[in-house]
N, C-alpha and C positions, 0 to 999 in steps of 0.2 A: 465569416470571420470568427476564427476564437477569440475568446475574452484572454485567456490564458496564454501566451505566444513563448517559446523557449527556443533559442538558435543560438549559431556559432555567431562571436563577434566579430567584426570587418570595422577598423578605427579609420577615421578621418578626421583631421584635425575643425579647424577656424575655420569663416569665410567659402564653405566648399559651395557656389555659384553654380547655378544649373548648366551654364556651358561645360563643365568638368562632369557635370553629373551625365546628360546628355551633349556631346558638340553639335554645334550646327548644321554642320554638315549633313546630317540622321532628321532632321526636320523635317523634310518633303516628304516622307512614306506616312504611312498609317500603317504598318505592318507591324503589330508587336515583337514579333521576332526581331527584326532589325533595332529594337530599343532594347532589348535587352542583352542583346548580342552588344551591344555597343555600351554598354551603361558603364560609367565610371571611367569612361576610356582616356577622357581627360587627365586623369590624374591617375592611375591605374588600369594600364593598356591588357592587362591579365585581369582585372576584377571578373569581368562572366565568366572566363572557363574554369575561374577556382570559387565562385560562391554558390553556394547549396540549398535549394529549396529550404526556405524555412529561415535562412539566416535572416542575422537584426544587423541593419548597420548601425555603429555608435559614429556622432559625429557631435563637435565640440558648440561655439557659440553660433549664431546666425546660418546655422547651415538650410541651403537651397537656397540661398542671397541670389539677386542677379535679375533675370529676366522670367518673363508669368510665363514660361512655357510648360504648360501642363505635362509634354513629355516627359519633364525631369524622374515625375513620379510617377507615371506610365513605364518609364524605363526599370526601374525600382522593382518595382510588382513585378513586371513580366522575367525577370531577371531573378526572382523569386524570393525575394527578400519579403520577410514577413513582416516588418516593423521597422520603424527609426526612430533612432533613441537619441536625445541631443540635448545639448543645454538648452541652445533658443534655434528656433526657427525664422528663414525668409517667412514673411505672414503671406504672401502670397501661393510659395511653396506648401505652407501648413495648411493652407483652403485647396488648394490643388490637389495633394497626398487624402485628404477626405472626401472627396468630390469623384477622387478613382479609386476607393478603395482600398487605401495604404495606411492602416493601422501607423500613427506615432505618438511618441511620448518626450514632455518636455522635462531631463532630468538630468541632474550632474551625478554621473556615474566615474568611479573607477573600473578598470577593466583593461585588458589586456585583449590581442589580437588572437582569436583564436577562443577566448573562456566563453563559457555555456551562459547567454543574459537570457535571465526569465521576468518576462513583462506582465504585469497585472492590470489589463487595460481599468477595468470594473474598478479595483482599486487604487489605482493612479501609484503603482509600487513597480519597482523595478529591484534583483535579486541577482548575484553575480557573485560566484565563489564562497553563497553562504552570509553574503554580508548586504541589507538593504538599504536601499534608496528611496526617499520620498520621491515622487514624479506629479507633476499639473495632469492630475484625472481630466479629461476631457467630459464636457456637460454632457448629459444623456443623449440629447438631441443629436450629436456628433457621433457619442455611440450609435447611435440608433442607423444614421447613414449608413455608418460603418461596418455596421451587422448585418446592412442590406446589399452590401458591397459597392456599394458606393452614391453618389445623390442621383444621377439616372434610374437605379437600382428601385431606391427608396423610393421616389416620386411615383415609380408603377405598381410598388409594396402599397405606398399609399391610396393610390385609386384604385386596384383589387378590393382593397377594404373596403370603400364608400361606396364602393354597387351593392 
């Protein structure tokens, strides 16, 4: 995981609930490809074949509301999104999106569809057209997952270390 993360933005408003993120339907597989192939399909039937490694999705209050399906941010990742940026988080979704790996930040940004958001995980700062954002740094220990790509990751980072 970079500390640094910079992508095109993809806006979504309130309320965006893991059934919009992932539908249910895409639940039975474990095949990554089919979660990213599908992500956002709910509310954006074209979001995978127009987002780009690397993009951030901005999303407004409580987004990943809804149900603990970890796919939500499984879909995310594999979809290539590098980060999500949002005012607040489902807390479910916010321990889900660290637990797989998916760098986010909680932070009220302006931003347009399309403009270049650069993320400061280390710093908890978000930067958009030149103009900055404070964002909730997430504690180190979160970084830490995170930099191991995720807490499956980290937990075998951490026994490595202890032999």
């Amino acid at each position: 995981m970079e500390n640094k993360i910079k992508g095109k933005a993809w806006i979504f408003g309130d309320d965006i609930d893991t059934d919009v993120i992932i539908p249910g339907k895409y639940l039975r597989t474990t095949d990554m490809q089919v979660f990213a192939d599908h992500a956002m399909e709910g509310i954006d039937p074209d979001f995978s074949k127009k987002v780009g490694k690397g993009d951030v999705v901005v999303g407004g209050n409580n987004f990943g509301c809804g149900s603990s399906r970890e796919q939500a941010a499984l879909a995310l990742k594999y979809a290539g999104v590098s980060c999500v940026v949002a005012k607040s988080f489902g807390r479910i979704f916010f321990r889900n999106a660290i637990n797989v790996g998916l760098p986010l930040m909680e932070a009220d940004i302006e931003c347009q569809e399309g403009d270049m958001v650069e993320v400061d995980l280390l710093e908890g700062n978000v930067r958009v057209n030149g103009k900055d954002f404070k964002g909730n740094k997430l504690p180190d220990f979160l970084l830490e997952i995170l930099t191991d790509g995720g807490l499956v990751a980290h937990r075998k980072a951490l026994q490595e270390q202890s032999k």
